[in-house]
C-alpha positions in Angstrom: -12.2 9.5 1.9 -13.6 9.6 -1.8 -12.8 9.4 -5.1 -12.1 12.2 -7.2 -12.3 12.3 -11.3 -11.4 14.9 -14.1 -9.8 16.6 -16.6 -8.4 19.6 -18.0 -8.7 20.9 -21.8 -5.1 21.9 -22.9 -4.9 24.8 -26.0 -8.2 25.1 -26.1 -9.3 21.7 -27.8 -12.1 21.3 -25.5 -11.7 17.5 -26.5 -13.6 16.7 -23.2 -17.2 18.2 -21.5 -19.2 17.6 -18.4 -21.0 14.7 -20.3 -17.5 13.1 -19.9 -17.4 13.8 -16.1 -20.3 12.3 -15.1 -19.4 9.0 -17.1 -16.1 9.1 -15.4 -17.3 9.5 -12.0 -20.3 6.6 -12.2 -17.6 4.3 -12.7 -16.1 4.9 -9.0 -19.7 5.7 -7.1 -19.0 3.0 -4.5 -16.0 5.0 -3.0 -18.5 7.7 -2.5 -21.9 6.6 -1.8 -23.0 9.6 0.1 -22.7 12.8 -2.3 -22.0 14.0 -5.8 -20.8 17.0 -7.0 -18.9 18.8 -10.2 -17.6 21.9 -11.2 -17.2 22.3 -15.1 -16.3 25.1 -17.9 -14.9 25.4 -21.0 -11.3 24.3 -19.6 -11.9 22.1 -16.6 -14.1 19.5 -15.2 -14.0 18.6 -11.6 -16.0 15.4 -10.2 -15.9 13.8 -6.8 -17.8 11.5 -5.0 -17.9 11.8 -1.1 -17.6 9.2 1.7 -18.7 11.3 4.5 -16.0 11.3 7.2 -15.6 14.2 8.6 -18.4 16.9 9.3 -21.1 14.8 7.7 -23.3 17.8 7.2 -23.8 19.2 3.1 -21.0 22.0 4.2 -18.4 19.4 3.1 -19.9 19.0 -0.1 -17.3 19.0 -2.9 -15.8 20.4 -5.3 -15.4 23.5 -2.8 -14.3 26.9 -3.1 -12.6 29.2 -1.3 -14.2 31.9 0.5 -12.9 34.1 -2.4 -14.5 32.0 -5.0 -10.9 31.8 -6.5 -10.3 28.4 -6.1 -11.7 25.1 -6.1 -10.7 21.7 -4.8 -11.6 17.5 -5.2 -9.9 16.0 -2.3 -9.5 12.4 -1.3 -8.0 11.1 1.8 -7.8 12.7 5.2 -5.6 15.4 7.0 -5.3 13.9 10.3 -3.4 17.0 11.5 -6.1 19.4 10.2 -7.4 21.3 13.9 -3.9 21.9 14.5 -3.4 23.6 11.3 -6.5 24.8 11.3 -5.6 26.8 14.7 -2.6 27.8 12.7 -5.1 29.5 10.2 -6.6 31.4 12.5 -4.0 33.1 14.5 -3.2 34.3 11.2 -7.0 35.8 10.7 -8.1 32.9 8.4 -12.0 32.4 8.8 -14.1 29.0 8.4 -17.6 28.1 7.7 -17.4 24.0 7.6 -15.2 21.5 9.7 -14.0 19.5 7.3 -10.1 19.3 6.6 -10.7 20.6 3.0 -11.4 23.7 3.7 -8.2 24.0 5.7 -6.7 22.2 2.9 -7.9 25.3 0.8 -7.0 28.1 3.4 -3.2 26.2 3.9 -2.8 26.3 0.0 -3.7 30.0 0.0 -1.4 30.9 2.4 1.8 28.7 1.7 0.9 27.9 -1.6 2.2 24.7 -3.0 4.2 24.4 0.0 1.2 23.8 1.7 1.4 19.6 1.8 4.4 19.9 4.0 2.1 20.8 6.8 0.1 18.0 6.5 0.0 14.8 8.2 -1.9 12.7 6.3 -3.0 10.3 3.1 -4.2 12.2 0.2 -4.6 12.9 -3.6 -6.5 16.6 -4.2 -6.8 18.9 -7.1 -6.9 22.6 -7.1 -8.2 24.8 -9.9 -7.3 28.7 -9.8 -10.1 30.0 -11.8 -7.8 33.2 -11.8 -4.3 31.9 -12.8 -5.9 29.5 -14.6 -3.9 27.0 -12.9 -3.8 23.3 -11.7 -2.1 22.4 -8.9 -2.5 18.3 -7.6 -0.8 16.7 -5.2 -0.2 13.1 -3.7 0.5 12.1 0.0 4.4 11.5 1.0 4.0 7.5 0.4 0.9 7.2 -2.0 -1.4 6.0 0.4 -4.1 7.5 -2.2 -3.9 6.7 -5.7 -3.6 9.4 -8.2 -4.1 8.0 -12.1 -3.4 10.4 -15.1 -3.7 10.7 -18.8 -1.6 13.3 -20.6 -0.8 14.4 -24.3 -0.6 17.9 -26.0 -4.9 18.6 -26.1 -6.1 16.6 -22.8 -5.2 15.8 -19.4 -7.0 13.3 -17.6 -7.1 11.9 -14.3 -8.5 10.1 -11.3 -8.5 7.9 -8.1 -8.7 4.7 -10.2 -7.6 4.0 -13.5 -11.2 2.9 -14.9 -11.9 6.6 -14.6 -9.8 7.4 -17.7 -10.6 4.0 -19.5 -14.5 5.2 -19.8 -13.6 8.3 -21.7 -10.2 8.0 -23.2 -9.5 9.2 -26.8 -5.9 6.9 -26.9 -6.5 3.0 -27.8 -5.9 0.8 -24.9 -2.6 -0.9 -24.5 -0.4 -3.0 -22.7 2.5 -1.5 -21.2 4.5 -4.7 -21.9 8.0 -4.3 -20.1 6.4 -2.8 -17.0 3.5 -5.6 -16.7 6.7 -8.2 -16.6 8.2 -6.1 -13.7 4.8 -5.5 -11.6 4.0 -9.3 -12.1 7.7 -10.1 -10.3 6.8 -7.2 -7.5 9.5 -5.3 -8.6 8.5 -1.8 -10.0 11.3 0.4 -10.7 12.0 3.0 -8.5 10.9 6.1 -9.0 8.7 4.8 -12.0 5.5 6.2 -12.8 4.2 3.5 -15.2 1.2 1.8 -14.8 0.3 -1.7 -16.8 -1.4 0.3 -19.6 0.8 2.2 -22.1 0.3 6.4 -21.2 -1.8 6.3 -18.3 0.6 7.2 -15.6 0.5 7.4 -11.8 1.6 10.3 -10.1 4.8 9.3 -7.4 4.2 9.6 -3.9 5.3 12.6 -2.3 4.9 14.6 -5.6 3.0 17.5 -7.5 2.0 17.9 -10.1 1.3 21.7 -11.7 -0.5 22.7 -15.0 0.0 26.4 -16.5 -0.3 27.6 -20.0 -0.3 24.3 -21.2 3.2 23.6 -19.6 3.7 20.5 -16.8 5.8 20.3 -14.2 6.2 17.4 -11.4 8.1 18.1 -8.1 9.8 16.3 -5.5 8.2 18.1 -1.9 9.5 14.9 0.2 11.7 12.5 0.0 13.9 9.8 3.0 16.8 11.5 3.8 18.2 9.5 7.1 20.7 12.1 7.9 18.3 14.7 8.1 15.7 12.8 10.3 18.4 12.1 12.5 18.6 16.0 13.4 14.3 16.1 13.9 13.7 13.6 16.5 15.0 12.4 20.2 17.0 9.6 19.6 18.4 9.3 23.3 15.8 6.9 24.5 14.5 5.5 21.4 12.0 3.0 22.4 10.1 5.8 24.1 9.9 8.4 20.9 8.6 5.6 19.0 6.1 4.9 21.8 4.7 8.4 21.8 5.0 9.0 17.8 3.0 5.6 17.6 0.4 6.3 20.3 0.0 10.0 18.5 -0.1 8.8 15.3 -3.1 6.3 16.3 -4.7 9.1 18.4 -5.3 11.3 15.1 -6.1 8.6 13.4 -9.2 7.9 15.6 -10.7 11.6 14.6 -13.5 10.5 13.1 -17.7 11.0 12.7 -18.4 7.9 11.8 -17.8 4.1 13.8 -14.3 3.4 14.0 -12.8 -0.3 14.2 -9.4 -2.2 13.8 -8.5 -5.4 10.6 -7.1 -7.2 13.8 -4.9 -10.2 11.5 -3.4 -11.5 15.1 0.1 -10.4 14.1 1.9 -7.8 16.2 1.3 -4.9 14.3 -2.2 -4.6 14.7 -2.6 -6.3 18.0 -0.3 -3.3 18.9 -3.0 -0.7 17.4 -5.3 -2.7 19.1 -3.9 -2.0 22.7 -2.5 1.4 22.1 -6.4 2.2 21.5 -8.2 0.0 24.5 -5.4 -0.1 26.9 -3.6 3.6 26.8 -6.3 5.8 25.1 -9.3 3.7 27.4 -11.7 3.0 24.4 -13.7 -0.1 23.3 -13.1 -1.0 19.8 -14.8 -3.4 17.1 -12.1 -5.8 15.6 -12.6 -7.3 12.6 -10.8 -10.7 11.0 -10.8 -13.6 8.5 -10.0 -17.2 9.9 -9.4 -20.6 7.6 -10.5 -23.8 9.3 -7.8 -25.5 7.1 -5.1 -26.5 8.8 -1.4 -24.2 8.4 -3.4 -21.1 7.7 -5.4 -20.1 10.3 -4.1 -17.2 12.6 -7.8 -17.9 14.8 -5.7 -18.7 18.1 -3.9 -15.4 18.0 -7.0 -13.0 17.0 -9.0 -15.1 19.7 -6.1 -14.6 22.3 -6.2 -10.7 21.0 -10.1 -10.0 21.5 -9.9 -11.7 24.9 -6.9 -9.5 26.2 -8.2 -6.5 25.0 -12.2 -7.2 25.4 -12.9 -6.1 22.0 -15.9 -6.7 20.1 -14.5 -9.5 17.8 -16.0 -9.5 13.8 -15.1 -13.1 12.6 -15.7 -14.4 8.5 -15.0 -17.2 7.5 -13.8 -17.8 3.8 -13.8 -20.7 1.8 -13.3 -21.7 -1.9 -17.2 -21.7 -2.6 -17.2 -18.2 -4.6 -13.6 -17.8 -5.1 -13.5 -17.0 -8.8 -16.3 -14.3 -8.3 -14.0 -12.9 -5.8 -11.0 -12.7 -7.7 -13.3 -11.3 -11.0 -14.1 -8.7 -8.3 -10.5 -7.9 -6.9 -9.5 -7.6 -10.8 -12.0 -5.1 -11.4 -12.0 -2.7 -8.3 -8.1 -2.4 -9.1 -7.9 -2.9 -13.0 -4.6 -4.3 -12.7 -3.3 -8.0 -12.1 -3.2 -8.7 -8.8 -0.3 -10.1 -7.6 -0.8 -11.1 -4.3 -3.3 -13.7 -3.0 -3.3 -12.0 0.6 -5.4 -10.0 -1.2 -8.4 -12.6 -0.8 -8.2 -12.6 2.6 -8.0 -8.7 2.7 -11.1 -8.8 0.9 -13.2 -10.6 3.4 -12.0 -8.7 5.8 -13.4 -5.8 4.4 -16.3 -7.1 3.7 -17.4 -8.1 7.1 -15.8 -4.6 8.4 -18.5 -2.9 6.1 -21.1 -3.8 8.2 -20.1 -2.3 10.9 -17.9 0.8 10.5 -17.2 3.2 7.9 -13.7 3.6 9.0 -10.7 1.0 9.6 -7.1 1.2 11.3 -4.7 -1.9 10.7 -0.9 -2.6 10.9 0.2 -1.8 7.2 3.8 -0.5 6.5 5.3 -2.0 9.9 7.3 -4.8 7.8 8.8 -2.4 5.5 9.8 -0.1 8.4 11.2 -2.7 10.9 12.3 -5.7 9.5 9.0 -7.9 9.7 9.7 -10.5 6.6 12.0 -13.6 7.4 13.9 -12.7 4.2 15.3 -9.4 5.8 17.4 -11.7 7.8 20.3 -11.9 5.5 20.6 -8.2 5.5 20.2 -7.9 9.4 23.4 -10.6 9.4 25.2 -9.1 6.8 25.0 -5.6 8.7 26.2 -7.0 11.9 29.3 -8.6 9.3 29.9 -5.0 7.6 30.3 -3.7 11.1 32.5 -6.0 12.5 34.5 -5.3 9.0 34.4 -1.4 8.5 34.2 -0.6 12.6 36.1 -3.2 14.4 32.6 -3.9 16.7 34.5 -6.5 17.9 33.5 -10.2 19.1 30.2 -9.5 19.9 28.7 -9.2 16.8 30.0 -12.1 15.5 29.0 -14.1 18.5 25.7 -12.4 17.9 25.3 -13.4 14.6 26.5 -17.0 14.9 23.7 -17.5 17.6 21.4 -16.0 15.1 22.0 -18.1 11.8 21.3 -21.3 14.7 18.3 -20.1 15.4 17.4 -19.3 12.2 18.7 -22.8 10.9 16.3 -24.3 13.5 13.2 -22.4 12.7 13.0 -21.9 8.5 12.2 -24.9 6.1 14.4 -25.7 3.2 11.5 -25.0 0.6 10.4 -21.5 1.1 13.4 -19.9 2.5 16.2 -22.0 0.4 17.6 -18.2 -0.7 18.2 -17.8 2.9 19.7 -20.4 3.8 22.6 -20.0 1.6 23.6 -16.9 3.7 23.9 -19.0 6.8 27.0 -20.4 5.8 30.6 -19.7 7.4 31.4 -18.9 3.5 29.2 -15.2 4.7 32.0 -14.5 7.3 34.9 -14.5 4.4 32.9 -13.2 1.7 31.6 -10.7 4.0 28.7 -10.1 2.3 25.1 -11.1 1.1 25.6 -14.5 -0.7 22.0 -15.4 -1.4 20.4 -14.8 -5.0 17.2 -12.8 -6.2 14.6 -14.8 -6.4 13.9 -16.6 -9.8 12.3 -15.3 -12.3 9.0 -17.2 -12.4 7.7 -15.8 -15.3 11.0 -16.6 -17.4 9.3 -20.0 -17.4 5.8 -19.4 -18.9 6.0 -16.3 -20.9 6.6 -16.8 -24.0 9.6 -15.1 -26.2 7.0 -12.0 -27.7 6.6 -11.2 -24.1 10.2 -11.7 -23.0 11.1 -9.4 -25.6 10.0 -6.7 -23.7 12.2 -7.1 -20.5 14.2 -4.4 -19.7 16.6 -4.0 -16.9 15.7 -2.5 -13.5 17.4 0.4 -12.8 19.1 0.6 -9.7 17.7 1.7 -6.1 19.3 4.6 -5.0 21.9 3.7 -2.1 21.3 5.4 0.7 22.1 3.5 3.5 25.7 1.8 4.6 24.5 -0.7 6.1 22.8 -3.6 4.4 19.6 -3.8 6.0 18.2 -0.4 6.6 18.9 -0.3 2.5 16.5 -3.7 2.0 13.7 -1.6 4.3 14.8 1.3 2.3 13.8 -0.7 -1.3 11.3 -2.7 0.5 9.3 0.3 1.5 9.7 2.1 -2.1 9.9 -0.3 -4.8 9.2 -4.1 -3.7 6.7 -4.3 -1.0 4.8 -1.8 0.5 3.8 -0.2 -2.8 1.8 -2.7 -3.6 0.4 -3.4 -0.3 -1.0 0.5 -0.1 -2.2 0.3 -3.9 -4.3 -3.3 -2.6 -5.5 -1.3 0.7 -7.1 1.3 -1.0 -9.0 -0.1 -3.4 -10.1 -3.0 -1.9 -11.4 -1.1 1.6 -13.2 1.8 -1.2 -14.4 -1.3 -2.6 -17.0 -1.4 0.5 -17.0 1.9 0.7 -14.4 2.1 3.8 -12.1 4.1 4.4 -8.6 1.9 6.0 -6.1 4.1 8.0 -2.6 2.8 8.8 -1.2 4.7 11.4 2.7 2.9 10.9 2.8 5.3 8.1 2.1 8.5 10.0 5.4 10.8 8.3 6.6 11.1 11.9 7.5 7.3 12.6 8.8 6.7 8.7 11.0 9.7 9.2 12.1 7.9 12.7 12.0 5.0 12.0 14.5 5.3 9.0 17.2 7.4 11.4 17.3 4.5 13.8 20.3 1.9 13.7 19.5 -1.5 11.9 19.7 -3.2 15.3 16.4 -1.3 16.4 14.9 -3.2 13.8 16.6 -6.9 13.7 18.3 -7.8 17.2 19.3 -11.5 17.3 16.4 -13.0 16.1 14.0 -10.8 17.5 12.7 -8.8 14.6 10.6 -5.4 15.1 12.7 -4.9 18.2 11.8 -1.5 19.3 8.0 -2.2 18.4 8.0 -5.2 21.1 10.2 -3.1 23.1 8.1 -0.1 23.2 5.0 -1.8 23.7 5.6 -5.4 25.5 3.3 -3.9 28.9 0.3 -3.9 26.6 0.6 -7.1 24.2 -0.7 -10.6 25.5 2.9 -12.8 26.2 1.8 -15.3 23.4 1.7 -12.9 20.4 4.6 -10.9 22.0 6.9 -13.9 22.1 5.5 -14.8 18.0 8.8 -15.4 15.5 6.3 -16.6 12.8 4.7 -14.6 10.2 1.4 -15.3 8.1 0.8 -12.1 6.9 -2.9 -12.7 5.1 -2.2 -16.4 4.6 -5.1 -18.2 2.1 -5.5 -21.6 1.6 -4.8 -21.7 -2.0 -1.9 -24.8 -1.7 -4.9 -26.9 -0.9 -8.2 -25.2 -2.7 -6.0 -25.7 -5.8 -5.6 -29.2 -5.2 -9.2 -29.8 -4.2 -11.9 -27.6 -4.7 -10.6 -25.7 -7.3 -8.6 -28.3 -9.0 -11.8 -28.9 -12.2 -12.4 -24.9 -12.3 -8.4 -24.9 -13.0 -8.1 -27.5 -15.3 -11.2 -26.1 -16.9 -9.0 -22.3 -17.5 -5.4 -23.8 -18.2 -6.8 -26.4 -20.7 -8.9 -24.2 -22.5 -8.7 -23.4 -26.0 -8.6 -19.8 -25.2 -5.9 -20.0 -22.9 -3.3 -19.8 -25.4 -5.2 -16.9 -27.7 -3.6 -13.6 -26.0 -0.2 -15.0 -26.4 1.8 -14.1 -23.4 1.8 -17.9 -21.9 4.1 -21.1 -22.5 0.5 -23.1 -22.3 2.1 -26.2 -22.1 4.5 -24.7 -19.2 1.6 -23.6 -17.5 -0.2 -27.0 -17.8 3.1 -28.8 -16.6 3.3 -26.9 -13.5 -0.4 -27.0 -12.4 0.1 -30.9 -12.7 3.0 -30.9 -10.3 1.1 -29.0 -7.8 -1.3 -31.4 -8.2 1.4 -34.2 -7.5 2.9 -32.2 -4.3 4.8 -29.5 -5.1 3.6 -26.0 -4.0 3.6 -23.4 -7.0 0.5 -21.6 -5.3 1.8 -18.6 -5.3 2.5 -18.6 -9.3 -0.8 -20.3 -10.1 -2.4 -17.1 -8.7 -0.3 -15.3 -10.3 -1.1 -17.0 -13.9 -5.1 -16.7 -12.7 -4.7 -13.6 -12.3 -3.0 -12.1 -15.4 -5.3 -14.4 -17.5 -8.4 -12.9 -16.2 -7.4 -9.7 -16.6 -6.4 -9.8 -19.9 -10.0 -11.5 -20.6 -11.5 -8.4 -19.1 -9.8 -5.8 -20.2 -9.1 -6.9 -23.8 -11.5 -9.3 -25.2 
């Protein structure tokens, strides 16, 4: 795990220099504290800071060559398969000096050439130069689990693991990327876009590379979810046991490691799972680490503490509060030079921070939602797919007896403010309509921006359809465009923030690929949700968080902070006379709502969202 900088000169310009590397790379030292290096000429500059992870000795100094001296490579991430490949290698009379991955990075590209990330289970973003061919070849990891930020016109390419990188040396005048910034701010980001909230720095998609030669780009497709395929690679004929032994795998590799291991234990299912699969079946005593509110409604404290006593882990508890809460957001802004949209994020932060002290390297649940159906709001699609059955395939009385004792349950359990879209699903009106009846959320921002800023909302195109039924297609968008995008994005940076690196074994390629061939009702069954997770593993969870239907998630206790500690510090931002200078707000909007979630009404979620955006703007152009 690193950070890795650079750029390439394009028709000989030679706009950029090793001068420029080093400033590039001291802008990311914390996501390597532990080495340095660069390779530079009069066409490329390589930089990369190390987090020392594997093989800890100065052989895995980078940039590295190959034994040939041909080629070169700045690799972040971690190839979790690399002594299998490695063994590979060698059969084939491949000889190594280190035993770190990126050598056997180097030796795979040599011998498969750009087909060489196919082999590879792992999260990564790496650059090759051919000093011969004089040719770049990059690549990012099959669901962008490393970041990979780029800056290109007709004299310069520019990239790096964060987009600070190419703010500190950039020749193009910093701008806002208007029509995207509305989308990112709603969590939608088109799929398939590569846009990032400043205008022509770019991010390369997951599951993409990217190849420069003779001055001429070109950006492939190596991966992509094809459920019909997957069906054809894995043993679907006792399903709850292939996800058992992809997910126990999956974790294995993900415990190869030099450095103290631990597990972001949030008391949810996910990683209390990760957390028995790695005491329980592989027999080893892990450090847990976790954030708990003493406000009421938002503390998850009972599950972790049930957790750490089941498994007899060595429990890491922090406690937040609202004391330094604008510092921290100042710092969330900065490590990820974007707006940040979710206030999870704040807890994810102290998590971090009190992992830090203890390990170098983190597992946690991340991607499980996306994959099976985690979120309340994928109930609509679970019932609609049990409707479009019954419809298209005649499935009889039992799924409509199964979803009538379904929308009960969920008309017991979910409260008419946050889950009102819901609710209008669970309606016999679904059974004639036969289809989802609930609308999109609203468009907060509709409501506060003002009309120069609405100007520049453009229509989402379409997710690809590639599932019949209704809810493997919301994982589908979920996991590409909505949700788990973000989520990755928030996990890198803030974990490199302390100089950690966070694994998430959920999105090994292996259980995605699965995972995505199984029937919805693996996923959703009645109203248990992550079905063949609690299926697969109900010997090794503790009854009480087996049993959970509620989910927190990285709940804060902003409702309340806003109303009470923070409520002067607020007051203090919205009423300012600056507020209103950028122009993008509705300032007496803004004011309006702050006051009624001072009366009662909860708009948390868009007050962060508001902070936020406002600081960033102050940071990044003031």
């Amino acid at each position: 795990m690193c950070g890795i900088t650079g750029y390439l000169n394009l028709n000989g310009q030679n706009k950029f220099n090793s001068g420029h590397l080093e400033t590039m790379l001291k802008t990311i030292e914390y996501r390597g504290p532990n080495d340095k290096g660069v390779f530079a000429d009069n066409l490329v500059g390589l930089g990369h800071r190390r987090l020392s992870i594997i093989d800890l000795s100065s052989a895995g100094h980078q940039p590295m060559f190959s034994d040939d001296k041909s080629l070169v490579i700045i690799f972040n991430g971690e190839i979790y398969n690399y002594l299998e490949i490695k063994e590979e290698l060698k059969h084939s009379g491949c000889n190594f000096s280190t035993g770190t991955d990126t050598e056997v990075i180097l030796a795979a590209y040599q011998k498969w050439g750009e087909n060489c990330v196919e082999k590879f289970n792992g999260m990564w973003a790496f650059v090759i130069w051919d000093l011969k061919e004089k040719k770049l070849f990059a690549s990012r990891d099959r669901f962008g689990v490393k970041p990979f930020y780029y800056q290109l016109d007709q004299n310069y390419f520019l990239f790096g693991s964060e987009i600070k990188t190419i703010l500190a040396v950039s020749l193009t005048p910093r701008k806002i990327n208007y029509p995207f910034l509305y989308n990112f701010i709603d969590r939608h980001i088109p799929y398939g876009c590569a846009e990032t909230v400043f205008e022509n720095i770019k991010t390369l998609l997951p599951a993409h590379n990217l190849i420069i030669k003779n001055g001429q780009v070109q950006i492939k497709r190596y991966w992509q979810i094809n459920p019909d395929e997957f069906k054809k690679k894995y043993d679907y004929s006792n399903p709850e046991k292939t996800f058992r032994q992809l997910l126990i795998d999956a974790t294995k590799l993900r415990l190869r490691s030099d450095v103290p291991v631990g597990v972001c234990l949030s008391g949810g299912i996910d990683s209390t799972t990760i957390t028995g699969i790695i005491t329980k079946i592989l027999g080893q005593k892990i450090k847990t680490f976790s954030s708990i509110y003493n406000e009421k409604d938002y503390g998850e404290g009972q599950f972790i503490e049930i957790a750490n006593q089941y498994y007899q882990t060595e429990a890491n508890l922090i406690y937040p509060n609202a004391d330094n809460f604008f510092d921290i957001v100042d710092k969330l802004i900065s490590h990820h030079d974007e707006p940040v949209r979710m206030p999870g994020t704040y807890s994810q932060w102290h998590v971090m921070e009190c992992a830090a002290r203890e390990v170098i390297v983190t597992l946690d649940g991340q991607g499980a939602d996306e994959l099976l159906g985690g979120y309340r709001w994928f109930y609509p699609d679970y019932l609609a797919s049990l409707i479009n059955e019954v419809t298209h395939f005649k499935a009889g009385t039992k799924n409509i007896s199964k979803y009538l004792e379904t929308r009960k349950e969920l008309k017991n359990y979910l409260n008419q403010t946050y889950d009102k879209d819901v609710l209008k699903i669970l309606t016999p009106k679904c059974l004639l309509n036969l289809k989802r009846q609930f609308k999109p959320e609203n468009r907060w921002q509709d409501q506060i921006l003002n009309q120069k800023f609405l100007a520049a909302k453009t229509p989402l195109p379409p997710t690809p359809k590639i599932f019949f039924d209704p809810l493997n297609q919301a994982l589908f968008e979920a996991f590409t465009t909505t949700n788990l995008p973000h989520l990755l994005n928030y996990e890198d940076k803030i974990s490199m923030a302390f100089s950690l690196e966070a694994r998430v074994p959920f999105m090994d390629y292996r259980i995605v690929e699965f995972c995505f061939g199984l029937p919805y009702s693996y996923k959703i069954n009645g109203y248990k949700n992550k079905a063949i997770l609690r299926d697969a593993f109900q010997d090794i969870l503790p009854p009480e968080i087996f049993n959970r239907k509620d989910k927190k998630g990285f709940p804060t206790p902003n409702e309340h902070w806003f109303r009470n500690e923070l409520k002067n510090q607020l007051k203090k931002l919205f009423y300012s006379p600056t507020f209103n200078e950028h122009g993008l707000f509705n300032t007496s909007d803004v004011q309006k709502i702050f006051e009624q979630h001072l009366a009662g009404k909860n708009h948390e979620r868009l007050l962060w969202r508001i902070i936020t955006l406002e600081l960033w703007l102050n940071k990044y152009f003031n």
